[in-house]
Structures are given as structure tokens and as C-alpha cells.
BALOBA-1460 file (C-alpha; in Angstrom, 3 decimals):
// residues 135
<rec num="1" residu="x" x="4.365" y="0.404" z="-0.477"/>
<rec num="2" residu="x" x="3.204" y="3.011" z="-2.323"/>
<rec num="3" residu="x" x="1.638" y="1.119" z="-5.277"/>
<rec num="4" residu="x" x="0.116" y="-0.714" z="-2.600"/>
<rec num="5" residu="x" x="-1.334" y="2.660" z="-0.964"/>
<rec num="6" residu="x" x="-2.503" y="3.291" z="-4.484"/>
<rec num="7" residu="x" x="-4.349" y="0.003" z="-5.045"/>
<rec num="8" residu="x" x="-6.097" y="0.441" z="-1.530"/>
<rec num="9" residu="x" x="-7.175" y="3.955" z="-2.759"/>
<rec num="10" residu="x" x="-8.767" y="2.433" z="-5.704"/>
<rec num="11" residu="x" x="-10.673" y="-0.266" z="-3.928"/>
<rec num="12" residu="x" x="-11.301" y="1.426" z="-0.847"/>
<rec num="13" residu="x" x="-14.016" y="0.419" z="1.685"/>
<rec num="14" residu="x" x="-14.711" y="-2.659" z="3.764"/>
<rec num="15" residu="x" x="-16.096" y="-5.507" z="3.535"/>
<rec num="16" residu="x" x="-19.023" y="-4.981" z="5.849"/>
<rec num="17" residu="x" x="-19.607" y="-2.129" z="3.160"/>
<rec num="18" residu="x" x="-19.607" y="-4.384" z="0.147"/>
<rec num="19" residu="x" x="-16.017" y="-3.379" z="-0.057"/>
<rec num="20" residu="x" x="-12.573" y="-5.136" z="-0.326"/>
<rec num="21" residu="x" x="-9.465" y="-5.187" z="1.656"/>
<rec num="22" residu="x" x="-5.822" y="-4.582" z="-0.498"/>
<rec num="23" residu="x" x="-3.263" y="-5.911" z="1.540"/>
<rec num="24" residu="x" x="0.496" y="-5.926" z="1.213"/>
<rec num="25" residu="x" x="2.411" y="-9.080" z="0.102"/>
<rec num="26" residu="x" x="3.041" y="-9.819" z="3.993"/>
<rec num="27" residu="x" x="-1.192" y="-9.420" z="4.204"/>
<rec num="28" residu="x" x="-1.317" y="-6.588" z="6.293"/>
<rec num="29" residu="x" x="-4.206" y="-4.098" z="5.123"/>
<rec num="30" residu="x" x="-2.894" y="-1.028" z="2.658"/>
<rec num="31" residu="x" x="-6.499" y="0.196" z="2.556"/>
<rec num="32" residu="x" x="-10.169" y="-0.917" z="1.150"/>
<rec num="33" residu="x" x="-11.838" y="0.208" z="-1.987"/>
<rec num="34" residu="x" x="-15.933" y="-0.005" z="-1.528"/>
<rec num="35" residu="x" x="-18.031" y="-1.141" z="-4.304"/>
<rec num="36" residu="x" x="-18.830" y="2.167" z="-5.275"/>
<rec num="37" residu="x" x="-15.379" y="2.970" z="-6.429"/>
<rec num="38" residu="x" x="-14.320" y="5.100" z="-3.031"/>
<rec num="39" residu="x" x="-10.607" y="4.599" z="-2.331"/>
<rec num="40" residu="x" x="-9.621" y="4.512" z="1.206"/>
<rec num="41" residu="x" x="-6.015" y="3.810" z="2.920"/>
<rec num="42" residu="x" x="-5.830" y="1.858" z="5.922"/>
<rec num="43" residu="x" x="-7.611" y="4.298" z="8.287"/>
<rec num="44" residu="x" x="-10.841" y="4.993" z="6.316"/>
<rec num="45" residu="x" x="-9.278" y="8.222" z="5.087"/>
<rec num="46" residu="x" x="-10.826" y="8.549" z="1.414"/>
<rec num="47" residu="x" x="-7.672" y="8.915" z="-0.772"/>
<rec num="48" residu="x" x="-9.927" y="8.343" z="-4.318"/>
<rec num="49" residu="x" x="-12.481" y="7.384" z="-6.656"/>
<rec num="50" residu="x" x="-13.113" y="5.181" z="-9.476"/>
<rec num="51" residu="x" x="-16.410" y="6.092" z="-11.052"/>
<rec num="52" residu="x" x="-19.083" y="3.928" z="-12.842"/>
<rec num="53" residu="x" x="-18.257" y="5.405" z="-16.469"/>
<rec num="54" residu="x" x="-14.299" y="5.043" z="-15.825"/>
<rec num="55" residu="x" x="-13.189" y="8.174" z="-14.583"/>
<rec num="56" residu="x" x="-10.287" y="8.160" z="-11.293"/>
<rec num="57" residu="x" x="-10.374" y="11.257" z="-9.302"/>
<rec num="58" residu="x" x="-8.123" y="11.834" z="-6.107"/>
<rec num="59" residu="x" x="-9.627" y="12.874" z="-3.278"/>
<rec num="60" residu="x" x="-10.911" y="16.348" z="-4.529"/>
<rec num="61" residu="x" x="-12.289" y="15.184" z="-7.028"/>
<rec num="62" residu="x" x="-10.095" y="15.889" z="-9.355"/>
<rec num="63" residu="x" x="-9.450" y="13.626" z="-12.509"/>
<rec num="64" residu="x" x="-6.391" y="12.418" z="-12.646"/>
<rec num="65" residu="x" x="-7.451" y="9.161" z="-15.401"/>
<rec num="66" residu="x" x="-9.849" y="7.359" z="-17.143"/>
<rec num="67" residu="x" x="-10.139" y="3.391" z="-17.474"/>
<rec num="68" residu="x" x="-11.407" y="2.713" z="-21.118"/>
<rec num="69" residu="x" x="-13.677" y="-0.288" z="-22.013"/>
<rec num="70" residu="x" x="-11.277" y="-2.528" z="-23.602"/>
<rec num="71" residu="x" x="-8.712" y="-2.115" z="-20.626"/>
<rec num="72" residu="x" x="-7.162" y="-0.103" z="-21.429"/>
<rec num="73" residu="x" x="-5.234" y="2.860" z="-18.599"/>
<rec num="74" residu="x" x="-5.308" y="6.864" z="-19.428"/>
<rec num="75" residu="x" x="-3.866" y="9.516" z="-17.696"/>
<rec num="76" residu="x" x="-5.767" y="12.881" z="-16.985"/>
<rec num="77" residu="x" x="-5.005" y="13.830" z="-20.020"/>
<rec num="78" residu="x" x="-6.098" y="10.900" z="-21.951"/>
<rec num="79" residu="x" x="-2.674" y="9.944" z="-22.803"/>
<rec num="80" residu="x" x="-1.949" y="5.825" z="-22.373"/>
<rec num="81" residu="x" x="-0.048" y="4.956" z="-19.488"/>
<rec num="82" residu="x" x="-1.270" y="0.745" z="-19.627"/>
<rec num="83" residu="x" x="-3.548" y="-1.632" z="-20.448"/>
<rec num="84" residu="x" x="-4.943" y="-4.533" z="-18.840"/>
<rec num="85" residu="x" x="-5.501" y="-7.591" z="-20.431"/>
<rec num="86" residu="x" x="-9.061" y="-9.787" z="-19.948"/>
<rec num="87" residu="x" x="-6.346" y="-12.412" z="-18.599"/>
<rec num="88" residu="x" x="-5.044" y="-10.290" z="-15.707"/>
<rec num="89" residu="x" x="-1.343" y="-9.370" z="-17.483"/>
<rec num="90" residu="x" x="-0.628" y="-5.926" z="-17.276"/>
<rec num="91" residu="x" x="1.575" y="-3.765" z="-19.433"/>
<rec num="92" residu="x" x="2.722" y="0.020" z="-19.739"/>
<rec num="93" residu="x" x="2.601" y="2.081" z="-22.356"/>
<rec num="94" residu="x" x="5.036" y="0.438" z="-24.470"/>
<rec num="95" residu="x" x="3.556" y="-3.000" z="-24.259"/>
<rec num="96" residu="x" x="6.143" y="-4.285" z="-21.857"/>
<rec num="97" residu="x" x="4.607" y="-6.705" z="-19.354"/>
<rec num="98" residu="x" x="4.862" y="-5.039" z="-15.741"/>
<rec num="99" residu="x" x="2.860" y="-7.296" z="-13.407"/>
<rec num="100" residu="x" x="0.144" y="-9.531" z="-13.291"/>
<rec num="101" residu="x" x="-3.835" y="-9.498" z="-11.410"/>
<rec num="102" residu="x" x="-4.720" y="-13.278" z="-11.177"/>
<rec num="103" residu="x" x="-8.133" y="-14.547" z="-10.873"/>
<rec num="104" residu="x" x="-7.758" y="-15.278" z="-6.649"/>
<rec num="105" residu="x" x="-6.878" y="-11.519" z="-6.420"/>
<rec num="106" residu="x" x="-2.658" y="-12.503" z="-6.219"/>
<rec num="107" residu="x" x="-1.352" y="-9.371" z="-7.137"/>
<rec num="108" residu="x" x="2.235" y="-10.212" z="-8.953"/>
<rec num="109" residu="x" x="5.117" y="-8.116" z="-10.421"/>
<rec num="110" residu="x" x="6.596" y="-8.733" z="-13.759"/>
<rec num="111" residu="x" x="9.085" y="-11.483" z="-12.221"/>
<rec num="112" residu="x" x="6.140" y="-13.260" z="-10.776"/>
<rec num="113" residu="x" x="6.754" y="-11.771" z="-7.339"/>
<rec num="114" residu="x" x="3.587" y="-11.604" z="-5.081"/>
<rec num="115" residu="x" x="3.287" y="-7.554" z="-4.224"/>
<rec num="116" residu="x" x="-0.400" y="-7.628" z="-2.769"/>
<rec num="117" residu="x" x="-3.773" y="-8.781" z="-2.855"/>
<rec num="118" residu="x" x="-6.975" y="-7.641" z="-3.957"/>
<rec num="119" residu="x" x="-9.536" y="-10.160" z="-3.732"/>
<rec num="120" residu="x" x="-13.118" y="-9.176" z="-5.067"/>
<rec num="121" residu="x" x="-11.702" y="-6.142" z="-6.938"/>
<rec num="122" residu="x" x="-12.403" y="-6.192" z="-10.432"/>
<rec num="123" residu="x" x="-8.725" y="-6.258" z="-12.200"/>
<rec num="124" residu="x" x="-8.678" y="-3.254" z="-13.998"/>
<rec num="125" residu="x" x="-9.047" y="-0.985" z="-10.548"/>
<rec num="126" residu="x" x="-6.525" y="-3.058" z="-8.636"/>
<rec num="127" residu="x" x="-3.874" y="-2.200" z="-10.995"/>
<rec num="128" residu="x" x="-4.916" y="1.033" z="-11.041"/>
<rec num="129" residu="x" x="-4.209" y="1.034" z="-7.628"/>
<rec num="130" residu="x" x="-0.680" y="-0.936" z="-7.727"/>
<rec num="131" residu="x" x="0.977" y="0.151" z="-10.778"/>
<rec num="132" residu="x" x="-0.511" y="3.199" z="-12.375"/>
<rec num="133" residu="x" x="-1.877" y="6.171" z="-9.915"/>
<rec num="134" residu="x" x="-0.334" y="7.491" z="-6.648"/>
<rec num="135" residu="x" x="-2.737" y="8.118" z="-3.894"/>
């Protein structure tokens, strides 16, 4: 639940503000995340931002990461904690495959377990949001 908090926080907002709705594996909403990067849990409450250049703050503002060009996941202090692949796979630090963002927004663990959904979120924030921050 709480990587699913995470990936609402970084695609927070609603639809009818050209955001997108994460939901849980059982589709009930974890929280939006707007097209401008705000992060918001399932009541509105802004929990996070992605911005435009890469950087993920928590809700003060605060950066806590950085998504790089080529995919690939830092932490605040620019130390690798991921990647993410052009083809949705999804590793850790090491390299070791940890879950999966397919195309139709299935969000999948590393066995090929459905954990969420993030349709319309671009597939470096939604596992941002799953597997790498806390928000």
C-alpha cells in the first residue's frame, strides 16, 4: 500500500485537471498525480512533486531525488537507487529486475503480479511512485 501511496504522490491530480488516477491492484484510487508533476493521495492532500527538469520533492519542497534523462532513478543525494527501461522493466540499483510499467498503465511486480495502475502517467514517475520514494 505504501508504494502505491507513493505512486499516487507522484502522479497526483485528477483527471478533470489533466491529471491521472493510481489505483491499487483491486482499482480503488491511492491518489492522482496532475500533469504538472503535483503528487496527491486519495484526498487531494499534496504529498509531492515531480518537476519539469527531473527533480522529486516531498511536500516541502524538499528534494528527496532526481529522474535522469536516460531513466535512470537518484536519490537526494544523487546516488542510484533504479533505472527504468524505455520498455517499462524496472530494476534497482544492482540491475535486478523489480517490477514492470506496461504500456496500458498495468503496474506489475517482479513475478508479474498486478500491484496498481497508472494509466496516462509517463513510466518513469509511476515507478517513482511504486517502487522508489515514500510519500
Amino acid at each position: 500500500m505504501k508504494k502505491l501511496l507513493v505512486i499516487l504522490i507522484a502522479l497526483g491530480g485528477t483527471a478533470l485537471m489533466n491529471g491521472q488516477t493510481i489505483e491499487s491492484g483491486s482499482h480503488s484510487t491511492a491518489g492522482y498525480i496532475k500533469s504538472d508533476g503535483t503528487i496527491e493521495n486519495s484526498s487531494h492532500s499534496t504529498k509531492g512533486y515531480i518537476k519539469s527538469n527531473g527533480t522529486i520533492e516531498n511536500s516541502s519542497h524538499s528534494t528527496i531525488g532526481y529522474i535522469k534523462s536516460d531513466g535512470t532513478i537518484e536519490n537526494g543525494s544523487h546516488s542510484t537507487v533504479g533505472y527504468v527501461k524505455s520498455n517499462g522493466t524496472v530494476e534497482n540499483s544492482s540491475h535486478s529486475t523489480i517490477g514492470y510499467i506496461k504500456d496500458d498503465g498495468t503496474v506489475e511486480n517482479s513475478s508479474h503480479s498486478t500491484i496498481g495502475y497508472a494509466r496516462g502517467v509517463k513510466k518513469e514517475w509511476a515507478a517513482v511512485a511504486f517502487f522508489f520514494f515514500k510519500f
